[in-house]
C-alpha positions as CSV (number, residue, x, y, z in Angstrom):
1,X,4.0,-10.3,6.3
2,X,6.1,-7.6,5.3
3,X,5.1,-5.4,2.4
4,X,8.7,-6.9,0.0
5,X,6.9,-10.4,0.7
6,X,3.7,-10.0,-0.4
7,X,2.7,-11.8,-3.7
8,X,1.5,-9.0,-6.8
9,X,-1.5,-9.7,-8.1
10,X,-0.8,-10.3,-11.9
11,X,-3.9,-11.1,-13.1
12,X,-7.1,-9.0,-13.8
13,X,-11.1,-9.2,-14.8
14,X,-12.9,-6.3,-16.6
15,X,-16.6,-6.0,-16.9
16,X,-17.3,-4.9,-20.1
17,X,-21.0,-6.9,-21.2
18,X,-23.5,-4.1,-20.1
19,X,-26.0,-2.0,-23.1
20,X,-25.9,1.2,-20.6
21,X,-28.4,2.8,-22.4
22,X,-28.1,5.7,-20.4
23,X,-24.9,6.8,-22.0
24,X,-26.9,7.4,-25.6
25,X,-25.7,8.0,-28.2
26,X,-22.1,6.9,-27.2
27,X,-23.5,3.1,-27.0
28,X,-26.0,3.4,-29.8
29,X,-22.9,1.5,-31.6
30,X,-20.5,0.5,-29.2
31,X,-20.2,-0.9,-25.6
32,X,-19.9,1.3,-22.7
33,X,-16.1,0.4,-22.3
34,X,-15.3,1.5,-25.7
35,X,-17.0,5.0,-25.1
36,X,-14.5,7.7,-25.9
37,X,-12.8,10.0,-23.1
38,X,-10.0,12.5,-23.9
39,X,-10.4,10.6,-27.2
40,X,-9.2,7.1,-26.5
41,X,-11.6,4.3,-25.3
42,X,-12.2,3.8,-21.3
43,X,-10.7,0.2,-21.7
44,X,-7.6,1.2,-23.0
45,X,-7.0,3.4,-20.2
46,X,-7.9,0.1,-18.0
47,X,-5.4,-2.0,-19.9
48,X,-2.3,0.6,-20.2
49,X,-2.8,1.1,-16.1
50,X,-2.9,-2.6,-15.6
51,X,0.0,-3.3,-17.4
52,X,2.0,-0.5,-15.7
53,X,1.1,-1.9,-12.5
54,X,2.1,-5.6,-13.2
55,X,-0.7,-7.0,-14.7
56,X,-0.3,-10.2,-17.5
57,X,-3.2,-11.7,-18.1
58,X,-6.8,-10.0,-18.2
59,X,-10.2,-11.4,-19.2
60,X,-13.0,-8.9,-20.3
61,X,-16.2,-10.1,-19.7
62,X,-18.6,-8.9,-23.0
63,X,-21.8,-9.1,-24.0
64,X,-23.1,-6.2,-26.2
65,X,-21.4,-5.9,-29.0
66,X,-18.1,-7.2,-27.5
67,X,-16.6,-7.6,-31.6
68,X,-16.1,-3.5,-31.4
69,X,-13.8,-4.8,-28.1
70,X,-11.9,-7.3,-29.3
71,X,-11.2,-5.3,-32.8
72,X,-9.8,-3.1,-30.5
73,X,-7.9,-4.4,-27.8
74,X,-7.0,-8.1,-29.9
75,X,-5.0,-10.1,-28.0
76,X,-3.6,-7.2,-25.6
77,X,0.1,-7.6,-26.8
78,X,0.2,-3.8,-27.6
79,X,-0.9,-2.7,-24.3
80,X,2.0,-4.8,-22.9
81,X,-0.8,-7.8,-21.1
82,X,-2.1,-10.7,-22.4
83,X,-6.4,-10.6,-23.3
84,X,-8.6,-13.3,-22.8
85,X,-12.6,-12.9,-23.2
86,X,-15.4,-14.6,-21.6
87,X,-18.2,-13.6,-23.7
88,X,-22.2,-14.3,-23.0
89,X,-24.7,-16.1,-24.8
90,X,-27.4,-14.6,-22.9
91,X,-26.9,-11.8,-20.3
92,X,-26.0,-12.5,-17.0
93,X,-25.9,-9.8,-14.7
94,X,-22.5,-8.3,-13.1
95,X,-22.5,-11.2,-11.0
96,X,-22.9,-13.7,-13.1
97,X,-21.3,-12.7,-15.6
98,X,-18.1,-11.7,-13.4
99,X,-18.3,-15.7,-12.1
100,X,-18.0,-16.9,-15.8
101,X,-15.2,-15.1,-16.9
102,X,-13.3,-15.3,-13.5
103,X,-13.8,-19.5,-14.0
104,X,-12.0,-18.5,-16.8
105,X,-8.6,-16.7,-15.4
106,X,-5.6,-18.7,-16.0
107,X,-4.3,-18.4,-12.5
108,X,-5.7,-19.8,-9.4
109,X,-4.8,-16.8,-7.5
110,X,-6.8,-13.7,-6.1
111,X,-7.6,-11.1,-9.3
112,X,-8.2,-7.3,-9.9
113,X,-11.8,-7.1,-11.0
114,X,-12.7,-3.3,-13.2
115,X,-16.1,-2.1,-13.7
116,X,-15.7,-1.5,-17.6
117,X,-16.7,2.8,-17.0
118,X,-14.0,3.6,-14.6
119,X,-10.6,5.7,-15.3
120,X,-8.4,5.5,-11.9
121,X,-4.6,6.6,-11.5
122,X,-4.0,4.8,-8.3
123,X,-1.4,2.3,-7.4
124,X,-2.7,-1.4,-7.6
125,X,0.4,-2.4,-5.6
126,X,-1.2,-0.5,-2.6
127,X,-4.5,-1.9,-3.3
128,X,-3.2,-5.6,-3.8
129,X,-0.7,-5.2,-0.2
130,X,-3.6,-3.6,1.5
131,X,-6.1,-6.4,0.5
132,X,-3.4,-9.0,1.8
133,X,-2.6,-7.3,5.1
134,X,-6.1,-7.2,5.7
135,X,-6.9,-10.8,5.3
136,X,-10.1,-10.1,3.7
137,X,-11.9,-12.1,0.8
138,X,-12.7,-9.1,-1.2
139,X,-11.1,-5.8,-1.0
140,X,-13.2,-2.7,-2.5
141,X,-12.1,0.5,-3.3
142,X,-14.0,3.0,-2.6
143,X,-13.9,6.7,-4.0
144,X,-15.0,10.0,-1.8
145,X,-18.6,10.7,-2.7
146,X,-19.1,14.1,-5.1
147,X,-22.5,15.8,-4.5
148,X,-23.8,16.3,-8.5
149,X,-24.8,20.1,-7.3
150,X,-23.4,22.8,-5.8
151,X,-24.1,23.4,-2.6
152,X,-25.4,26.8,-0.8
153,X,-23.2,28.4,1.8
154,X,-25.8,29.6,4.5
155,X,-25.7,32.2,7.2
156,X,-28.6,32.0,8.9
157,X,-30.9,32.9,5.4
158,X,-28.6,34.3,3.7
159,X,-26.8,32.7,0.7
160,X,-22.6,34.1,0.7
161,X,-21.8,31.7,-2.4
162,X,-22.1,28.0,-3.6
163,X,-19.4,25.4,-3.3
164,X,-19.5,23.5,-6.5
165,X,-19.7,19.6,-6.6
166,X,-18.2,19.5,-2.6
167,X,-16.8,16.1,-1.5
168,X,-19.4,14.6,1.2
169,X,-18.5,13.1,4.5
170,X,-19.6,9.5,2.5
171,X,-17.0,6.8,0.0
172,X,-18.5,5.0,-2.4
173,X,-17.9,2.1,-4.7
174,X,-15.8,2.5,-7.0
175,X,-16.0,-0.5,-9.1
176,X,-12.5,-1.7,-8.6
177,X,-11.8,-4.8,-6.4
178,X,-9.5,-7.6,-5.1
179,X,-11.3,-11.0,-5.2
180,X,-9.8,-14.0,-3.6
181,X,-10.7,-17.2,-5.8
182,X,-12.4,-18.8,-3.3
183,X,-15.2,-16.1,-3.8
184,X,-15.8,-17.4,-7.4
185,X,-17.7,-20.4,-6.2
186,X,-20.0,-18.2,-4.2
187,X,-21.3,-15.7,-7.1
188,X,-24.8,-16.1,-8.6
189,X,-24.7,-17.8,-11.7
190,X,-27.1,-15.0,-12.7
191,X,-27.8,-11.4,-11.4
192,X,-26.3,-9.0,-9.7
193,X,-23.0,-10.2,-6.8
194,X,-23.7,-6.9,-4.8
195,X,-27.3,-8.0,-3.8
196,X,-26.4,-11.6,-2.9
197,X,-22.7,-12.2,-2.3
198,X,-21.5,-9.2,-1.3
199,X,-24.0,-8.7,1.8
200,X,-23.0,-12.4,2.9
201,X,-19.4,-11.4,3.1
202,X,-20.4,-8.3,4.8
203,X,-22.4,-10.3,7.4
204,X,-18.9,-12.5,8.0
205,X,-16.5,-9.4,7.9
206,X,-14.6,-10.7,4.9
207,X,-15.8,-7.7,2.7
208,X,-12.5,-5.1,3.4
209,X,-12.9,-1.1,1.8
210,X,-10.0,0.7,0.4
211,X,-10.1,4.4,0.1
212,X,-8.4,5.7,-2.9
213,X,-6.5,8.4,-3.0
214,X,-5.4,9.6,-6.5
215,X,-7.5,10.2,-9.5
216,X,-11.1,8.0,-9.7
217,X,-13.7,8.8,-12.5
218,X,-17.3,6.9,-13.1
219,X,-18.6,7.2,-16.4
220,X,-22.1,6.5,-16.1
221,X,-23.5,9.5,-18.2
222,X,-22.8,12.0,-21.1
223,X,-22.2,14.7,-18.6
224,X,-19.4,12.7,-16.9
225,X,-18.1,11.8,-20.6
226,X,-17.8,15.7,-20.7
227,X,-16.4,16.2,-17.4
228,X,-13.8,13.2,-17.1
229,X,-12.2,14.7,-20.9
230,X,-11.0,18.0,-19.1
231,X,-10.3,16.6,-16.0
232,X,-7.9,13.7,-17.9
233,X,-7.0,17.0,-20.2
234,X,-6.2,19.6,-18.0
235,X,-4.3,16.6,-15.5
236,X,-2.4,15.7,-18.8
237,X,-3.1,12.0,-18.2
238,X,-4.3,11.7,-22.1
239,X,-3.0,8.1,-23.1
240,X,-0.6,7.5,-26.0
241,X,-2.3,8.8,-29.8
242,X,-1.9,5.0,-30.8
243,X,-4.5,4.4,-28.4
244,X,-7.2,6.9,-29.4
245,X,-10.0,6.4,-31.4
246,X,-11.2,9.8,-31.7
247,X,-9.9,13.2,-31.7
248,X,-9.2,14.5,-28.2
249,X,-12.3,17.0,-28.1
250,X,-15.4,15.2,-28.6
């Protein structure tokens, strides 16, 4: 199949239910997608790059105080999609609660799936081509690992600098995928998809990783709240002032 014939995937699923206590006080108040970088909310970076990449219809998966969400996002019109959301009585871990929102798409047809803490620039056309040509039933993106310190440069026993934050010879995940719907029915209904369905795929070769190669950013802690606003700064990606929520420097 030739890259003109390969079908876009229009439809998307964003994880958006966890308390992520470790990003206090950001989510004393809000969920971890609506935490503030470069001033606007790490979901509406996630919606306005869907939507430039093709994407109609996304669900977001909430839990914890997924009304701050939806007063923000509504129905998605002004990012240009169109928002659905699957929220939880009860928690249900990523995987389960990835199953019920995805039973929930309004397409039978393979599905972005977004960690709700990750800001990425690149192309979900190459992802979703990749992840065809590949034949896989989930494709993963992965992101180059970062060491979190900087690292000394040795001669013998003697220190000539340190290389700040070096990429390592390791990807990891980087919470963005392409799910075939087929994989629904295999999720947990509770806990977590990477300790059960993931590894079965893995065992059948059906688990594909993509290695991105534009901008990726975790948010999983105040420092990286810090870090990812003069990164997104400095690489003048800041989203539209309609879309913030907060002043730029926070």
């Amino acid at each position: 199949m030739t890259p003109e014939n390969v079908m876009p995937v229009t439809q998307a699923l964003i994880l958006a239910g966890g308390q992520a206590t470790r990003m206090r006080p950001y989510t004393d108040d809000a969920p971890k997608a609506m935490v503030p970088v470069a001033g606007a909310p790490i979901v509406g970076y996630q919606l306005l790059w869907l939507a430039e990449h093709g994407v109609k219809h996304v669900m977001i998966s909430g839990g914890y105080k997924h009304e701050i969400i939806q007063d923000y996002v509504g129905d998605g019109s002004r990012f240009g999609v169109t928002v659905g959301y699957a929220i939880e009585d009860q928690p249900l871990g990523r995987g389960g609660g990835l199953k019920y929102a995805a039973e929930r798409l309004p397409e039978d047809g393979p599905f972005f799936v977004l960690n709700g803490d990750v800001i990425c620039t690149d192309s979900l056309a190459d992802l979703s081509r990749y992840h065809t040509h590949q034949g896989g039933a989930v494709t993963v993106a992965l992101s180059p690992y970062r060491s979190n310190w900087g690292v000394a440069d040795l001669d013998n026993d003697r220190i000539r600098g340190f290389v700040q934050s070096p990429r390592l010879p390791y990807w990891i995940n980087a919470g963005i995928y392409v799910f075939e719907p087929h994989v629904v029915g295999l999720l947990p209904d509770m806990g977590d998809h990477e300790d059960s369905t993931f590894p079965q795929l893995a065992t059948e070769g059906a688990l594909i990783g993509y290695r991105l190669s534009g901008y990726w950013r975790g948010i999983d802690t105040v420092k990286d709240v810090l870090e990812a606003t003069k990164e997104i700064k400095g690489a003048g990606l800041l989203v539209p002032e309609e879309f913030r929520t907060t002043g730029i420097d926070i």
